[in-house]
SENUDO-5704 format. One record per atom (N, C-alpha, C, O, CB): residue number from 0; residue in one letter; atom name; z, x, y. Coordinates in steps of 0.02 Angstrom, whole numbers, plus 50000, padded with zeros to 5 digits. Atoms other than C-alpha are relative to their C-alpha. Glycine has a CB too. Layout:
N
+-----+----+----+-------+-------+-------+
|   i | aa | at |     z |     x |     y |
+-----+----+----+-------+-------+-------+
| NUM |  A | CA |     Z |     X |     Y |
...
+-----+----+----+-------+-------+-------+
END
This chain:
92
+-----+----+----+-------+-------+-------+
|   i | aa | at |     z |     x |     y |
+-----+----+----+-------+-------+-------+
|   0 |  X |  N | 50051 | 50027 | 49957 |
|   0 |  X | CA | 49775 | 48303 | 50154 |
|   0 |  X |  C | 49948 | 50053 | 50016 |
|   0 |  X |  O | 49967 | 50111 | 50005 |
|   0 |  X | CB | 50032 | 49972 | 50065 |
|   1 |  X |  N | 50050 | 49959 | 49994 |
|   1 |  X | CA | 49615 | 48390 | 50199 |
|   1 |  X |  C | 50014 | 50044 | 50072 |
|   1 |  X |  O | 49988 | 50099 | 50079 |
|   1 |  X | CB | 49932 | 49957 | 49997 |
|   2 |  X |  N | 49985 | 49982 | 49925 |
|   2 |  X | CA | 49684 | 48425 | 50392 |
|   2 |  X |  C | 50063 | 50080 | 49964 |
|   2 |  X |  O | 50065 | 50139 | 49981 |
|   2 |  X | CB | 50053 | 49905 | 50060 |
|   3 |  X |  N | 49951 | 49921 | 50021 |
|   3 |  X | CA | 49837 | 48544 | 50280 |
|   3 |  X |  C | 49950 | 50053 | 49958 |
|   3 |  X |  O | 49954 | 50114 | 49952 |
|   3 |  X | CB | 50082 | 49981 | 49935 |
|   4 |  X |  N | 50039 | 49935 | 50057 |
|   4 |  X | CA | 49697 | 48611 | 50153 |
|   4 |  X |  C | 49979 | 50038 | 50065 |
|   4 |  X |  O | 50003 | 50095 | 50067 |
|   4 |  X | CB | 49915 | 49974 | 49934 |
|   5 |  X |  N | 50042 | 49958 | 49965 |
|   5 |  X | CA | 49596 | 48674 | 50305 |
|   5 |  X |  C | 50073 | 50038 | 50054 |
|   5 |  X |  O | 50065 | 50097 | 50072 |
|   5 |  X | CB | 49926 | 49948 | 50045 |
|   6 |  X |  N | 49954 | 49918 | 49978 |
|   6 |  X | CA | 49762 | 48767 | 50396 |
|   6 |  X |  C | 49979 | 50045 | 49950 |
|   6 |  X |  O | 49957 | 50103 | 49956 |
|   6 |  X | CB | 50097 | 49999 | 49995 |
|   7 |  X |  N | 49975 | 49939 | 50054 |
|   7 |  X | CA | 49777 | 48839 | 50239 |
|   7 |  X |  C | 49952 | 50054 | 50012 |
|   7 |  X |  O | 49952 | 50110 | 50039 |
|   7 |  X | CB | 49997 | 49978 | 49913 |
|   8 |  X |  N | 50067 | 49947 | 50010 |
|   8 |  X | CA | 49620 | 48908 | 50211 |
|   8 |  X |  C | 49994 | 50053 | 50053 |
|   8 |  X |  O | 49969 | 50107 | 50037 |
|   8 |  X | CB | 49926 | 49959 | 50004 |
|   9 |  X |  N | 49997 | 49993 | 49920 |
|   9 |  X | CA | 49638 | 48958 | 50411 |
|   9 |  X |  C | 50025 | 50067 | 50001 |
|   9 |  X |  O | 49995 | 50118 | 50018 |
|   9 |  X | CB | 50050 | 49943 | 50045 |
|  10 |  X |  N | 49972 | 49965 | 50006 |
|  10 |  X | CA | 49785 | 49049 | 50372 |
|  10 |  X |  C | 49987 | 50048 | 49941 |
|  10 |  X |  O | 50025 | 50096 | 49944 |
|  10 |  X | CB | 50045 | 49974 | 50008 |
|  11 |  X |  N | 50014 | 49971 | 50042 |
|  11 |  X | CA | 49724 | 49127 | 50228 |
|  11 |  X |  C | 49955 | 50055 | 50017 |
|  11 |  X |  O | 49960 | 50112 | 49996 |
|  11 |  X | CB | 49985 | 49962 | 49962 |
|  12 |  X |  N | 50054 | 49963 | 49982 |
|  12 |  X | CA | 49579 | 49193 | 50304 |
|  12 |  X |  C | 50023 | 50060 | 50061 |
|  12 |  X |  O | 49994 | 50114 | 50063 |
|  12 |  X | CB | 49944 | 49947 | 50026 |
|  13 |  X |  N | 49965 | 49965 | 49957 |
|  13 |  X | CA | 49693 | 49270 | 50454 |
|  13 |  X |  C | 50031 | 50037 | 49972 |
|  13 |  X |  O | 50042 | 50089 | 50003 |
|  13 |  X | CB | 50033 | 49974 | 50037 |
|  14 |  X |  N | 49976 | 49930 | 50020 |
|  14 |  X | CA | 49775 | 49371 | 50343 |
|  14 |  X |  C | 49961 | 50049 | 49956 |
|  14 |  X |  O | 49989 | 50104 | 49950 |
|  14 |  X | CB | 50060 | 49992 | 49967 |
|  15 |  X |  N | 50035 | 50004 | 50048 |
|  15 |  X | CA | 49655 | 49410 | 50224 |
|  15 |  X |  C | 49932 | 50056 | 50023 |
|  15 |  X |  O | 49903 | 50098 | 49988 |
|  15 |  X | CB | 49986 | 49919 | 49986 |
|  16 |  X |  N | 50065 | 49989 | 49943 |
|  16 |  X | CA | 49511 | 49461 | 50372 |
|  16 |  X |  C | 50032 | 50101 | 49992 |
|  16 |  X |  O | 50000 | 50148 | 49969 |
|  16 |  X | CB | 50015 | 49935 | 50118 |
|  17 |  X |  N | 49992 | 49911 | 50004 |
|  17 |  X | CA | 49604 | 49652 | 50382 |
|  17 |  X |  C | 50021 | 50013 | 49953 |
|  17 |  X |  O | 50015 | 50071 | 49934 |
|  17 |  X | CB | 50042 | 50040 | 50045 |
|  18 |  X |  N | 50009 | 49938 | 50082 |
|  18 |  X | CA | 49649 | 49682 | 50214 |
|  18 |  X |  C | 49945 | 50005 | 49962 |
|  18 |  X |  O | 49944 | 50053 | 49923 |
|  18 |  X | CB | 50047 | 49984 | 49935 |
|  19 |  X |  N | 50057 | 50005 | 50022 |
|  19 |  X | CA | 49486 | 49641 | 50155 |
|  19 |  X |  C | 49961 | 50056 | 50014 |
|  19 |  X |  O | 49937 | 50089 | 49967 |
|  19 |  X | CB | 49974 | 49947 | 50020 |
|  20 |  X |  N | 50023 | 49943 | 49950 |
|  20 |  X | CA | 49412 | 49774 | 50293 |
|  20 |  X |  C | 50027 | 50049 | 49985 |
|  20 |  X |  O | 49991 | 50098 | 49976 |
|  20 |  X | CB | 50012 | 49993 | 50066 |
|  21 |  X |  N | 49969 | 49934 | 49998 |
|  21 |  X | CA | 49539 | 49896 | 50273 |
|  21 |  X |  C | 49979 | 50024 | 49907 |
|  21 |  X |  O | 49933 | 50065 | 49904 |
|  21 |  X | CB | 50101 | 49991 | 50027 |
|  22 |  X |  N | 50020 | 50010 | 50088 |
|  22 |  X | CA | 49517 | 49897 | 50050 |
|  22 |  X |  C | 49933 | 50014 | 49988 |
|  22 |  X |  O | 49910 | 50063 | 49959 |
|  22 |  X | CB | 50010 | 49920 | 49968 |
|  23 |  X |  N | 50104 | 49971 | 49996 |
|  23 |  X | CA | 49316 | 49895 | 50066 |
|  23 |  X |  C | 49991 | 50041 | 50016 |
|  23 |  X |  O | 49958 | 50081 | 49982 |
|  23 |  X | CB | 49941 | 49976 | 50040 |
|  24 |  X |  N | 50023 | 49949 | 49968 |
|  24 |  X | CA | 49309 | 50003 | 50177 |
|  24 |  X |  C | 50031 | 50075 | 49965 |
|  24 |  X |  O | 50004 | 50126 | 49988 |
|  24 |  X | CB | 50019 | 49986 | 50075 |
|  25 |  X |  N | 49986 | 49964 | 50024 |
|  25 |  X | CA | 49413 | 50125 | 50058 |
|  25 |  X |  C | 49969 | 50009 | 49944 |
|  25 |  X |  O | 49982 | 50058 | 49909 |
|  25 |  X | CB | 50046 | 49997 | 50003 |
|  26 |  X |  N | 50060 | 50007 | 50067 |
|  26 |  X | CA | 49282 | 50088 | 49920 |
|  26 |  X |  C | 50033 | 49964 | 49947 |
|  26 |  X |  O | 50009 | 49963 | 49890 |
|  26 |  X | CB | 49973 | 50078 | 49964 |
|  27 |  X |  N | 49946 | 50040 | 50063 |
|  27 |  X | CA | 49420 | 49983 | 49820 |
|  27 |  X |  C | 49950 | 49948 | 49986 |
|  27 |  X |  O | 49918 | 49934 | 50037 |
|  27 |  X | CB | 50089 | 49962 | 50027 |
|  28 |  X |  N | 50004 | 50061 | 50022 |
|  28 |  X | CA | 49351 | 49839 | 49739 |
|  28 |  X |  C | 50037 | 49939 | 50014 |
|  28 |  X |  O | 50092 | 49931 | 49989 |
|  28 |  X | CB | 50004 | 50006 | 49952 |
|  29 |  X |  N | 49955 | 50082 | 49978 |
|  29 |  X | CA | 49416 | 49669 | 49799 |
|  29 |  X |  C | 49971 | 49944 | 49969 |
|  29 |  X |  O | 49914 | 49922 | 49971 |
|  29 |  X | CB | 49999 | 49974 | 50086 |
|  30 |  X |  N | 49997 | 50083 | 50023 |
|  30 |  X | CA | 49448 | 49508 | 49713 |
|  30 |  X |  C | 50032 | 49955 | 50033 |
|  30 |  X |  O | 50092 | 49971 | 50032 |
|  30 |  X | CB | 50030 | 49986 | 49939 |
|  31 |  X |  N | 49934 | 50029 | 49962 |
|  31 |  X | CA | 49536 | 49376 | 49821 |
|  31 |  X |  C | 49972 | 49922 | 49963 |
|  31 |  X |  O | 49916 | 49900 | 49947 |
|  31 |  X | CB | 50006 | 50010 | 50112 |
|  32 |  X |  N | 49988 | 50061 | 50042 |
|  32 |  X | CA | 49594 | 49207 | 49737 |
|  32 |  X |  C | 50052 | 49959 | 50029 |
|  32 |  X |  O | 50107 | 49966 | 50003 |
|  32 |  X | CB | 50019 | 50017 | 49928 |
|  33 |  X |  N | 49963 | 50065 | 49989 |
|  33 |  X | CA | 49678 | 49056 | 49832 |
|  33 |  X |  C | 50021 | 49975 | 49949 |
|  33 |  X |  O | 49980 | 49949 | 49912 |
|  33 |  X | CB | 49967 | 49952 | 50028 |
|  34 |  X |  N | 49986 | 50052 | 50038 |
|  34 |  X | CA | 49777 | 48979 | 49725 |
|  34 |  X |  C | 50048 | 49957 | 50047 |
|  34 |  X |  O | 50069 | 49970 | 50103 |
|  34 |  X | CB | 50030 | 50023 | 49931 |
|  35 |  X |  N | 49967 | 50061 | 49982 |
|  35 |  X | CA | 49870 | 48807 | 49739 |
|  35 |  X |  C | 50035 | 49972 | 49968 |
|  35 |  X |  O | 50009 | 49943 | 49921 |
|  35 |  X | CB | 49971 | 49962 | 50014 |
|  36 |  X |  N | 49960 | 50004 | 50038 |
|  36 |  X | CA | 50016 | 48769 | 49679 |
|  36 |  X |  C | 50078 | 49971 | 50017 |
|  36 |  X |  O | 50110 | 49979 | 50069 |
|  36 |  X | CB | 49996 | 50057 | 49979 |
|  37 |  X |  N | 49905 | 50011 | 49992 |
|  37 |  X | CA | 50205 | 48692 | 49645 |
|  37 |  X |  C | 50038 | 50045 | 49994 |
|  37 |  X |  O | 50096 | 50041 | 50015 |
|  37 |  X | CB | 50037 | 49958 | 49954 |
|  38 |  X |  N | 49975 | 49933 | 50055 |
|  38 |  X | CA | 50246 | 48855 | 49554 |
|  38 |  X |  C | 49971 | 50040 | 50023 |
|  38 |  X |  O | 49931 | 50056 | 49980 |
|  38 |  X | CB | 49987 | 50006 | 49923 |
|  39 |  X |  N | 50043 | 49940 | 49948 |
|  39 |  X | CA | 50167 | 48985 | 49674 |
|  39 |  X |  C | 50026 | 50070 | 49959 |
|  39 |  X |  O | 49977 | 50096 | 49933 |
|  39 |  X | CB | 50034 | 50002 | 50105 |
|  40 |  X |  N | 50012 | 49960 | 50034 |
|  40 |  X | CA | 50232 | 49124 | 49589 |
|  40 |  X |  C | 49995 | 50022 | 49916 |
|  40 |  X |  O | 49995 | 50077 | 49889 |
|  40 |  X | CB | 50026 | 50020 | 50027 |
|  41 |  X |  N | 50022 | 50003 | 50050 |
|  41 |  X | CA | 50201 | 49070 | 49425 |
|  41 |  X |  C | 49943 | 50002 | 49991 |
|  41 |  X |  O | 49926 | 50022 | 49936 |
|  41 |  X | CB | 50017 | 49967 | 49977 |
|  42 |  X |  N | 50066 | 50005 | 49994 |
|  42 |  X | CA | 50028 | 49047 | 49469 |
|  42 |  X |  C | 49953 | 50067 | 50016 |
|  42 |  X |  O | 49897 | 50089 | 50000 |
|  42 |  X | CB | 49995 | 49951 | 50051 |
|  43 |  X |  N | 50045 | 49924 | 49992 |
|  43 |  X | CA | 49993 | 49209 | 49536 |
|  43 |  X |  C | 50017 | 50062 | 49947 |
|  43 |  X |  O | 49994 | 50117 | 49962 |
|  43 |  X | CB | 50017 | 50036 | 50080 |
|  44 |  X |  N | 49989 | 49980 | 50038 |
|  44 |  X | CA | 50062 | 49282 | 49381 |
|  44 |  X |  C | 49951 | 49970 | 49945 |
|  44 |  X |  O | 49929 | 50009 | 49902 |
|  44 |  X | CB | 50059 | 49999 | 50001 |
|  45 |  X |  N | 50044 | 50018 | 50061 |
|  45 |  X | CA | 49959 | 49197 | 49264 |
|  45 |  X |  C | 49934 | 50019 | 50022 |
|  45 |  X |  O | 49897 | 50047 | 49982 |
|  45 |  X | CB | 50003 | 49921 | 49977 |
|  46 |  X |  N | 50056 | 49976 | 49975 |
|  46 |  X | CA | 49814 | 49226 | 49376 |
|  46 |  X |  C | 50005 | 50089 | 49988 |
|  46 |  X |  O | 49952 | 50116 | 49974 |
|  46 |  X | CB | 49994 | 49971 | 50081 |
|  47 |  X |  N | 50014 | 49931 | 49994 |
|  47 |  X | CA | 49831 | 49402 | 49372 |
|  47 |  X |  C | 50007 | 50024 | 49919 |
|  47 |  X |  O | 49967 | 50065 | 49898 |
|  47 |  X | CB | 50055 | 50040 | 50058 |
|  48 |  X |  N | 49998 | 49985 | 50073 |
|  48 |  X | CA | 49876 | 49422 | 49187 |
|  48 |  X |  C | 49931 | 49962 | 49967 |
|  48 |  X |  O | 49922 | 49992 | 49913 |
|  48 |  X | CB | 50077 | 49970 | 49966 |
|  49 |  X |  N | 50038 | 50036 | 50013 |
|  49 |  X | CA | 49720 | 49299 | 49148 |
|  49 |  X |  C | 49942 | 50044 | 50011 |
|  49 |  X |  O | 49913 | 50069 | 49963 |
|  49 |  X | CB | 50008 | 49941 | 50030 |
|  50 |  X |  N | 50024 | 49955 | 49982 |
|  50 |  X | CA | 49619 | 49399 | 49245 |
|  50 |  X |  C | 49981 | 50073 | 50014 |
|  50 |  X |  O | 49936 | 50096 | 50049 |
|  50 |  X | CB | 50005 | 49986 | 50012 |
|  51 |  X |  N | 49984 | 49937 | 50027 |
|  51 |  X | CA | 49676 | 49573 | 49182 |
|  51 |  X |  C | 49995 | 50051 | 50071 |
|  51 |  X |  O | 49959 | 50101 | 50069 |
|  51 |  X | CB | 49943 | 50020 | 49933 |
|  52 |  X |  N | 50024 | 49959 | 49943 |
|  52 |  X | CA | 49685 | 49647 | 49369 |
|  52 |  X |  C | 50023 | 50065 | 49985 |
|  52 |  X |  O | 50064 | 50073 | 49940 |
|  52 |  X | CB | 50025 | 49976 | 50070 |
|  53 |  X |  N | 49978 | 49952 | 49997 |
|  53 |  X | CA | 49710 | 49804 | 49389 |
|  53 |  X |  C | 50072 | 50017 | 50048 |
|  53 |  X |  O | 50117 | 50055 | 50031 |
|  53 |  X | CB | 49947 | 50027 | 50011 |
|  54 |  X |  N | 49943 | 49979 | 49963 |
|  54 |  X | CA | 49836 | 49805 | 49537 |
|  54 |  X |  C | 50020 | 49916 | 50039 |
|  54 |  X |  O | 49973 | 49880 | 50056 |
|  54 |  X | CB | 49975 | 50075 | 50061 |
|  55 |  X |  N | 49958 | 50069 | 49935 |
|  55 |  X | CA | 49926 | 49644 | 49644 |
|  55 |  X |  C | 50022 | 50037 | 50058 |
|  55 |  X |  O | 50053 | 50090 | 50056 |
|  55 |  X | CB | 50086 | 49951 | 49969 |
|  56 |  X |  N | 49972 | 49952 | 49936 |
|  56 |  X | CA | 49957 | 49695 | 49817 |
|  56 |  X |  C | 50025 | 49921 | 50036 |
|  56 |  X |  O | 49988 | 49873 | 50049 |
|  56 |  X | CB | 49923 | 50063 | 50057 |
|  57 |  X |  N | 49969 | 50062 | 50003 |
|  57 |  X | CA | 50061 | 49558 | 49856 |
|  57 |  X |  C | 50043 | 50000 | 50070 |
|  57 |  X |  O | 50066 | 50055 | 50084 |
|  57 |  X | CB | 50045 | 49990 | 49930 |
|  58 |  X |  N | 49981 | 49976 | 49935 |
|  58 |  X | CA | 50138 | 49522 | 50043 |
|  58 |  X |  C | 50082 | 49983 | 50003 |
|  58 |  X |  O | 50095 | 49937 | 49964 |
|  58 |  X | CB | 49954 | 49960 | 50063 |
|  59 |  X |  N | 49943 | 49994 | 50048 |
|  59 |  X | CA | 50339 | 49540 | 50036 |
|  59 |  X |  C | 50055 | 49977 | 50061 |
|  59 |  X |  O | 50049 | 50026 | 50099 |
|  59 |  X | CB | 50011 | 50087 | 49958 |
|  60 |  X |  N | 49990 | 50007 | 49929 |
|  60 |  X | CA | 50453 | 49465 | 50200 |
|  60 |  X |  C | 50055 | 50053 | 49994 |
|  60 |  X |  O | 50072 | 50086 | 50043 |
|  60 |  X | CB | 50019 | 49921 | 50033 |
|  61 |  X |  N | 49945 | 49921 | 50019 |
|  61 |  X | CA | 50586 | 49602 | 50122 |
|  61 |  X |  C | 50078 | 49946 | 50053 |
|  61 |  X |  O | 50106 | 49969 | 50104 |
|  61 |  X | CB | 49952 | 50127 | 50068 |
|  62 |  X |  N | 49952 | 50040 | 49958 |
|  62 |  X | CA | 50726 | 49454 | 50192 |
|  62 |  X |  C | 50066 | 50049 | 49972 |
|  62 |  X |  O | 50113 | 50050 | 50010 |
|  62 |  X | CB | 50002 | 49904 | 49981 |
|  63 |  X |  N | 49928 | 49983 | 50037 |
|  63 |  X | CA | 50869 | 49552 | 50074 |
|  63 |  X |  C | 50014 | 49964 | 49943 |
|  63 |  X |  O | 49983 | 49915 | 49922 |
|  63 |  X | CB | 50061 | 49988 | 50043 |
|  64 |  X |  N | 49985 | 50023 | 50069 |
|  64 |  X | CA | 50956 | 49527 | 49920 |
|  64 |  X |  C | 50029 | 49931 | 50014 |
|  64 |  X |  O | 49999 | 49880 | 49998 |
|  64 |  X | CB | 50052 | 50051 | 49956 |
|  65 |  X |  N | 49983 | 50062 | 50005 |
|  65 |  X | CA | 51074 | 49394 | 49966 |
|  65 |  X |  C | 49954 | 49944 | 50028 |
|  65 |  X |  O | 49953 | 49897 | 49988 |
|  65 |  X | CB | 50058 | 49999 | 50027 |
|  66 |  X |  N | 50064 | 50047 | 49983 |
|  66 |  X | CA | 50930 | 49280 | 50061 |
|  66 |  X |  C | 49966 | 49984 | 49937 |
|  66 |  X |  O | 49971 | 49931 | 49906 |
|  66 |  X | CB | 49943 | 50036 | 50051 |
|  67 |  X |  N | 50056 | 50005 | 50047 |
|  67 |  X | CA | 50802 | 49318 | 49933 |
|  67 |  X |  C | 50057 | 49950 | 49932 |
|  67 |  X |  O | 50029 | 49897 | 49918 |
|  67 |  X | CB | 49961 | 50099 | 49975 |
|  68 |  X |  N | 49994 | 50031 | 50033 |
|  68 |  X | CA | 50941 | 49247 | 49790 |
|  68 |  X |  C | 50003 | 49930 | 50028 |
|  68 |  X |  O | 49986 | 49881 | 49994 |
|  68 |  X | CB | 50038 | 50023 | 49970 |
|  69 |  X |  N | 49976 | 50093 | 49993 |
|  69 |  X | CA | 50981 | 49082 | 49864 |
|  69 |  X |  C | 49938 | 49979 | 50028 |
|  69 |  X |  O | 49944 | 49918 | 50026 |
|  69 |  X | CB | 50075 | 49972 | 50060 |
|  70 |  X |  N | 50065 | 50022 | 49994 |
|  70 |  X | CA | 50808 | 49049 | 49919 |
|  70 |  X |  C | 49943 | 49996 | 49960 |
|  70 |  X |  O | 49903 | 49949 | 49958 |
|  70 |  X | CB | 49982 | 50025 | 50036 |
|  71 |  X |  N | 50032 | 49997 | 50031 |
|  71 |  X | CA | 50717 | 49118 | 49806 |
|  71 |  X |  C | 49916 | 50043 | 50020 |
|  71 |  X |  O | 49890 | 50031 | 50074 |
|  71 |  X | CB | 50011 | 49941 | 49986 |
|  72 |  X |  N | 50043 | 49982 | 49956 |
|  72 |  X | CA | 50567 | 49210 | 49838 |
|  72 |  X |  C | 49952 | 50014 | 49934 |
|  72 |  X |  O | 49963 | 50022 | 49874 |
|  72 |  X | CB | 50022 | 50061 | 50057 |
|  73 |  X |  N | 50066 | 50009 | 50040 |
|  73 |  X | CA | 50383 | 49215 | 49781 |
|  73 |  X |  C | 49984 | 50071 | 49959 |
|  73 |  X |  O | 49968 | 50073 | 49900 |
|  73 |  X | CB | 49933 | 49979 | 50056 |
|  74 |  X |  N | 50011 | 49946 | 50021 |
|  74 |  X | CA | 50362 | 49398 | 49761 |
|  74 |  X |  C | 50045 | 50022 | 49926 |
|  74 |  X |  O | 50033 | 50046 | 49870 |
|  74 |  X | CB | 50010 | 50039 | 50061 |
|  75 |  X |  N | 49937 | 49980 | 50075 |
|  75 |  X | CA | 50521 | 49419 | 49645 |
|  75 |  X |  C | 49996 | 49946 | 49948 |
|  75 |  X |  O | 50046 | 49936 | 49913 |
|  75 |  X | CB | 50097 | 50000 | 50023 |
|  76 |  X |  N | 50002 | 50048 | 50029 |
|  76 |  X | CA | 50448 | 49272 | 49554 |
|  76 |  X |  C | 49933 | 50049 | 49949 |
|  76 |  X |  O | 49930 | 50055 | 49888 |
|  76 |  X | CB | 49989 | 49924 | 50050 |
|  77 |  X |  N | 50034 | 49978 | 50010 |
|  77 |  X | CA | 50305 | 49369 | 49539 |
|  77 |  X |  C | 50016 | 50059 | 49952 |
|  77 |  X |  O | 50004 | 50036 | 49896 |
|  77 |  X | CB | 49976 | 50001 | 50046 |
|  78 |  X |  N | 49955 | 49928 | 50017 |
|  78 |  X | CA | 50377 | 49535 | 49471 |
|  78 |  X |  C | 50018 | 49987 | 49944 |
|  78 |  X |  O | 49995 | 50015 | 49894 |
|  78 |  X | CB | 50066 | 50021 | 50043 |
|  79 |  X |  N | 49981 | 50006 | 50060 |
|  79 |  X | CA | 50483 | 49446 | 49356 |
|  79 |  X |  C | 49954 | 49968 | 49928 |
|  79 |  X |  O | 49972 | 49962 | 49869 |
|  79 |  X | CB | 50053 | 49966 | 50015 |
|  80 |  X |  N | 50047 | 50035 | 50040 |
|  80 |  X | CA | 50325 | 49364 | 49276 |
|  80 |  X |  C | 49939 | 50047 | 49979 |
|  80 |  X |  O | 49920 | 50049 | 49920 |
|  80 |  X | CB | 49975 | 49938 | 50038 |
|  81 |  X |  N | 50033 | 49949 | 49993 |
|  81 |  X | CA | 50204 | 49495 | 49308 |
|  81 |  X |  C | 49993 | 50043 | 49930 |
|  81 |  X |  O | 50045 | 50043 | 49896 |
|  81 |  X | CB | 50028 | 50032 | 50055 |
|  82 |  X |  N | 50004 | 49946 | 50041 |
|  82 |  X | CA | 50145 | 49625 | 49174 |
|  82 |  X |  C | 49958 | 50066 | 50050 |
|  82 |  X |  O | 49971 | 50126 | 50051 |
|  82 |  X | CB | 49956 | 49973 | 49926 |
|  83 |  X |  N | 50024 | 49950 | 49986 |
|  83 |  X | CA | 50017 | 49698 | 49283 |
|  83 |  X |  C | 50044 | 50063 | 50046 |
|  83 |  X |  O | 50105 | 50064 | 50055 |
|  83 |  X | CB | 49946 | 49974 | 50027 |
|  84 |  X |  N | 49973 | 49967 | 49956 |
|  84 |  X | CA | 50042 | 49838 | 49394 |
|  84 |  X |  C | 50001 | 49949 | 50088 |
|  84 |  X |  O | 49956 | 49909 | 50095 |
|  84 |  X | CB | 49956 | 50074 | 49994 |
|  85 |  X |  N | 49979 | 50013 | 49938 |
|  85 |  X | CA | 50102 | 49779 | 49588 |
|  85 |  X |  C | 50016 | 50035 | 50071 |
|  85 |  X |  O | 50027 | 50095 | 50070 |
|  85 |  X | CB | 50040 | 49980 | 49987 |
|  86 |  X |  N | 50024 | 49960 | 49953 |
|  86 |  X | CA | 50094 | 49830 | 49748 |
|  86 |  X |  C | 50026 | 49950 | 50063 |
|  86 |  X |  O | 49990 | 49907 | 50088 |
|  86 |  X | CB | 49916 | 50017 | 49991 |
|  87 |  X |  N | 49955 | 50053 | 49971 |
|  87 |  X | CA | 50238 | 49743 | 49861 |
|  87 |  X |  C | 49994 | 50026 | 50100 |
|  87 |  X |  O | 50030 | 50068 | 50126 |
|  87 |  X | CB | 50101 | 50011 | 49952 |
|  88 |  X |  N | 50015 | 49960 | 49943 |
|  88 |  X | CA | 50169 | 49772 | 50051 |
|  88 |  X |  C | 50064 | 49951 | 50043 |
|  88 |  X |  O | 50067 | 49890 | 50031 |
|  88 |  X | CB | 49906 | 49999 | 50032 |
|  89 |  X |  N | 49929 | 50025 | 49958 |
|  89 |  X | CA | 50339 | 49722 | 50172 |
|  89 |  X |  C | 49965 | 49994 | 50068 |
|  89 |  X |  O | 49929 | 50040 | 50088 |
|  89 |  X | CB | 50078 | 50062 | 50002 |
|  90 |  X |  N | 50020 | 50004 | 49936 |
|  90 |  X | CA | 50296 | 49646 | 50344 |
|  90 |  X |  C | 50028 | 50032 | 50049 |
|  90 |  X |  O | 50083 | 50046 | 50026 |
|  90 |  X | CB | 50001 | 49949 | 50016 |
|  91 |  X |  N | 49958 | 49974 | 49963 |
|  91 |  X | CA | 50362 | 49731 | 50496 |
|  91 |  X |  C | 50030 | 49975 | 50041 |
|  91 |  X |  O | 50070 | 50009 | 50074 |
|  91 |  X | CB | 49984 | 50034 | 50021 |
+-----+----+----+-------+-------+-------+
END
């Protein structure tokens, strides 16, 4: 529905607002790419291999091994799909 696209975007932009700032402001180059997806970390794997990035800085909830297997998690989806280089930032 257009009421969940626009959280998204919402939330996207809330996290998005200081790494953007903090990255520029280090003279890095920034690309940022919403994607949308059933397959979220298949998607950001093909996006980034498609797109030949240089680095993924990717956000990581660091739940643990046993969590992360029986759930599953986006980042280690990522990783295992991944060629580029990565850049796994853990929340606090």
């Amino acid at each position: 529905t257009e009421q969940a696209a626009e959280m998204q975007r919402a939330a996207f932009e809330r996290v998005m607002a200081p790494a953007r700032k903090l990255l520029r402001g280090s003279g890095l180059m920034v690309t940022e790419a919403q994607l949308v997806s059933n397959h979220v970390g298949e998607a950001i794997a093909t996006h980034a291999t498609k797109n030949k990035l240089d680095l993924l800085a990717i956000g990581s909830h660091g739940e643990g091994a046993l969590r992360s297997a029986v759930l599953g998690s986006v980042a280690t989806r990522v990783a295992a799909r991944c060629r580029n280089a990565l850049l796994f930032i853990r929340q606090k």
